[in-house]
N, C-alpha and C positions, 0 to 999 in steps of 0.2 A: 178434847181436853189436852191432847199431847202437843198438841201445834200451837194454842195456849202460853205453855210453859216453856217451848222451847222460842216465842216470842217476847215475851217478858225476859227470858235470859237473854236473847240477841241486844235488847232494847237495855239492858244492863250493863252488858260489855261495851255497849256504843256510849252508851254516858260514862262507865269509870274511865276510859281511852281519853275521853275528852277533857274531861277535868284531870286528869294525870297531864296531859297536852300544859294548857292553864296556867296549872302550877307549878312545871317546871319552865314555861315562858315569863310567867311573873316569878320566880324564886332566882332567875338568872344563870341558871346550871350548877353546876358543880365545881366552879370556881376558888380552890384556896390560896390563902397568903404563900408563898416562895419562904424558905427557911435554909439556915443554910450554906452549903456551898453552890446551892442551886442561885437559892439567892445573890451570893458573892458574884456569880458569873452573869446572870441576866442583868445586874445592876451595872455592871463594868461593859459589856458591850449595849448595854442602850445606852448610858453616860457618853460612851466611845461615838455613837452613832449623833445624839445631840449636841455633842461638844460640851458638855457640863450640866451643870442644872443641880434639883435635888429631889433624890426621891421620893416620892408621896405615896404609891402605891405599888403594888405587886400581888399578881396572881396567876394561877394554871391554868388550862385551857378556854381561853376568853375567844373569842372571834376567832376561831381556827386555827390559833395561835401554842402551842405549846407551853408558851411564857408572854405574861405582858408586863410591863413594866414602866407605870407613868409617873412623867417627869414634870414637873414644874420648873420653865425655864429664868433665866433673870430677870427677863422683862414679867413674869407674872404669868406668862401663856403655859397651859400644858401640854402637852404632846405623849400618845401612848403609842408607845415601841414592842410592835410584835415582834416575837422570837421561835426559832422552829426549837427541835430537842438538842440540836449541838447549838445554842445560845448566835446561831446567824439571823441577822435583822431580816424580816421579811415583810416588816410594811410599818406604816407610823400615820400615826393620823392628829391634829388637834382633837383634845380631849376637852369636851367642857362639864362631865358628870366626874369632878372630885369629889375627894370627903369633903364631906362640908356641905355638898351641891344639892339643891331641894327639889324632887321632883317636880317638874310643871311644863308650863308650856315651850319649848324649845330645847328641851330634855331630851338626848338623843337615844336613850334605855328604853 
């Protein structure tokens, strides 16, 4: 009876671990909007780093990233500008999930 219950608790801990997995894979982490003078600085050196543009989004720890900060350039392309915690560029990528942007096929999330 004892090996029972301590199977049914095994087989409980292996499902909540899972669906905690899940839903923190589909919920996208822990990401919030930049506010700020953090704001002021991620937006001034990823502007610096694309040469202009405007910003569309901003958030904390995105892809390994301390700060991201995506830009919408003139021609219409975005680009999302990683930053470490002293606001230095450490990688950029074409963005194609802006606001706006509908989950589906070719959806890089």
């Amino acid at each position: 009876m004892k090996r029972k219950f301590v199977l049914i608790g095994a087989v409980v801990v292996v499902v909540g671990a899972l669906s905690a997995g899940i839903a923190i894979a589909a919920g996208g982490g822990d990401e919030q909007p930049l506010t700020g003078s953090t704001l002021e600085q991620a937006t001034d050196a990823a502007l610096a780093h694309t040469g202009g543009g405007k910003v569309v989004e901003t958030e904390t720890g995105d892809d390994g990233a301390a700060y991201s900060v995506e830009i919408q350039l003139d021609d219409g392309s975005q680009v999302e500008v990683n930053l470490d915690e002293n606001f230095e560029v450490i990688g950029s990528e074409a963005d194609d999930d802006g606001p706006g942007d509908e989950e589906g096929p070719g959806d890089d999330d």
